[in-house]
Steps between C-alpha positions, in 0.01 A plus 500: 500500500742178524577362196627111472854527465519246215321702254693805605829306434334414155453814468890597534551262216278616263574834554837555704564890608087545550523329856696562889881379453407290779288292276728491191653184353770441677705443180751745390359740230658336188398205599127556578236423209139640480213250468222622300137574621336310249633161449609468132386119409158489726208346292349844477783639306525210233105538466505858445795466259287219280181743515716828387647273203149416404445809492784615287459258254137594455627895484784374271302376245229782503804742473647267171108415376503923504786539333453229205172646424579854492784340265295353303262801435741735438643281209153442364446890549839582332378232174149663483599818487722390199224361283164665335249323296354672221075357399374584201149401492350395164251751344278474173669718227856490636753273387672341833822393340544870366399605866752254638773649263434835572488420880829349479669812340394710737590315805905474299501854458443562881783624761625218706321241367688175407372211268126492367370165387160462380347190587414230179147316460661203648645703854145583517354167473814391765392717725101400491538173467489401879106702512368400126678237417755390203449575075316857596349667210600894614316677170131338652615650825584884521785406711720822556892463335796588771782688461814393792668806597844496656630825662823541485536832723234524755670851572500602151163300416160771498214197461272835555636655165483115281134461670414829349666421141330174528185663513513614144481081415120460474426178787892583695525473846836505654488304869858552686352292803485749769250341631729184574729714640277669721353166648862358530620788685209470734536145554826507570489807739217264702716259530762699638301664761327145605864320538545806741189416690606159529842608609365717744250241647800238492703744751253579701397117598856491543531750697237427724666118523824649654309739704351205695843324484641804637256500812523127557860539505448782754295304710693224459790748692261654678718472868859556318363845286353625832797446660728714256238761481525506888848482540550763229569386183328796235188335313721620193708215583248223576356605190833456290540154630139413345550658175832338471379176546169537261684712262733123449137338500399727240794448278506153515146482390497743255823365282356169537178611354652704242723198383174317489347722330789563245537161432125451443535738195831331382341170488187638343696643185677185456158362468419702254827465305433130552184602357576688220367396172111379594203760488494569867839595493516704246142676649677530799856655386255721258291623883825506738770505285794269622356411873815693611508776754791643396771705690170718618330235629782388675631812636106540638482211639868567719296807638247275600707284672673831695150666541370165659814525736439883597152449550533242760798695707273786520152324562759314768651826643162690484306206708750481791505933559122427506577210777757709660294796528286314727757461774618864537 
C-alpha cells in the first residue's frame, strides 16, 4: 500500500518518533513543534463548546435549585419540630378557660419545653378572620382555644409523655405536626432525586453531543489518523490527542456555564433584596429563604463544572478506541 507522502509528512508533525527517520521534520529536535490532530478553533469546536455551556448552566442551576430547596426544608423541618399546638375543643359542662389554664400548666411543667402562650379571644378571631370574616362572635361558635408551644430541647422534649398528661384535660389534643414534617421530608427528598434525573439526562445529551463531535472530528482526520495508526503510532496515543483537545472543550464550556449559572442566582437574590419588604417577597424569603446557594451550592456547582469536563474526555477517549478498533 503507497501512501501520499504529504500526509505521511503530516503525520511526522503531529506525531514525530511514530514515523521512518527518513520522513521526519527535518528540523533539529528542540526545534520541532507538534501540530495537533484536531484543529483547536474549527467551527465544530466553538459549537460544541456553546452546546456543553448550555448544558452546564442548565445542570448548574438544577444542582443550586437542589440545594436551595433541600435548604429550605430542612429549616422549615428544624422550626416544626420546635413548635406543638395544643386544641382544646369546647364541651358542654366544662369550663374552657379552666381547661386552657390547666393545659398551660401542664405543658410548663414538661422536660424541654420552652415558653407556653395560650392564645386570647382576639388571636383567635386574627387568625379566622381571612375565612369568616372580621368582629367574630367565638361563644355562638364552638371554636376550639389554642395553646402555642415552644420546645426548647427537642432532645430533652417527650411530646409522647405531655400528649398523655394532656389527656387528663377533658377536649386536649396535643398536635406536634409530624405530619408536616413527614410531607416536608418527602417533598424535599423528591426533589432531590428529580434534580438528579435532570442532571443525569443533562449529561447524557451531552454526552451524546461530543460523541458525534468526536466522530466528525475523526472523520474529519480520517486520512491523517489512518496514517499514524499505519505507521505505528499506539491508538493510546491518538486517543490522548482527542481527549486533550475535548477535555479544553469541556472546560471551557463548563466554567462558562457554571459562571452563568452562578451569576443567575447572584442576580436573583439581589432581586429579592431589591424586593424585600412587599408580600411576594416576604412569601418568597418565607419558601426559599435568602435565594442564596450558599458555599454548598457553590462548591456543587464547581463539581459540575469538573464532572462536565471529565465526562466529555472520556465520552471523547471512549469514541475514538471504538473508531480505532475498527482498523486493527
Amino acid at each position: 500500500m503507497k501512501l501520499p507522502r504529504g500526509l505521511l509528512a503530516r503525520a511526522a508533525r503531529l506525531a514525530p518518533g511514530t514515523v521512518p527517520s527518513g520522513l521526519r521534520d527535518p528540523r533539529p529536535a528542540g526545534e520541532t513543534s507538534r501540530a495537533p490532530i484536531v484543529p483547536a478553533n474549527s467551527v465544530q469546536g466553538r459549537s460544541l463548546v456553546l452546546v456543553i455551556a448550555i448544558m452546564s448552566y442548565l445542570a448548574c442551576l438544577t444542582v443550586g435549585a437542589v440545594t436551595l430547596v433541600h435548604d429550605a426544608a430542612t429549616g422549615w423541618q428544624s422550626e416544626v419540630a420546635r413548635e406543638a399546638t395544643i386544641q382544646i375543643r369546647p364541651i358542654d359542662g366544662v369550663d374552657l378557660g379552666a381547661a386552657v389554664d390547666r393545659a398551660v400548666a401542664i405543658a410548663e411543667a414538661a422536660p424541654g419545653i420552652g415558653s407556653v402562650r395560650a392564645l386570647s379571644e382576639d388571636d383567635t378571631r386574627d387568625l379566622l378572620a381571612p375565612w369568616l370574616g372580621s368582629g367574630i362572635d367565638l361563644a355562638a361558635l364552638p371554636v376550639p382555644r389554642l395553646v402555642a408551644v415552644e420546645v426548647d430541647d427537642p432532645a430533652a422534649a417527650d411530646i409522647a409523655k405531655l400528649a398523655a398528661d394532656l389527656a387528663a384535660v377533658k377536649g386536649a389534643t396535643l398536635d406536634d405536626h409530624s405530619a408536616w414534617t413527614a410531607r416536608l421530608s418527602s417533598m424535599a427528598a423528591a426533589v432531590v432525586l428529580g434534580g438528579f434525573a435532570v442532571l443525569a439526562m443533562v449529561l447524557v445529551a451531552m454526552s451524546l453531543s461530543v460523541a458525534f463531535a468526536t466522530r466528525a472530528a475523526m472523520a474529519s482526520n480520517r486520512q491523517v489518523i489512518e496514517v499514524l495508526h499505519f505507521v505505528g503510532a499506539e491508538n493510546a496515543f491518538i486517543a490522548r490527542e482527542f481527549e486533550r483537545h475535548f477535555l479544553m472543550i469541556g472546560l471551557k464550556g463548563g466554567l462558562a456555564g457554571g459562571l452563568a449559572a452562578l451569576l443567575t442566582f447572584a442576580a436573583l437574590g439581589l432581586l429579592r433584596r431589591g424586593a424585600s419588604g412587599s408580600a411576594e417577597a416576604e412569601q418568597m424569603a418565607a419558601l426559599f429563604g435568602s435565594a442564596s446557594i450558599g458555599l454548598a451550592g457553590t462548591v456543587a456547582s464547581l463539581g459540575v463544572v469538573a464532572l462536565v469536563a471529565l465526562v466529555t474526555a472520556l465520552t471523547s477517549r471512549i469514541a475514538v478506541h471504538r473508531h480505532l478498533a475498527t482498523l486493527t
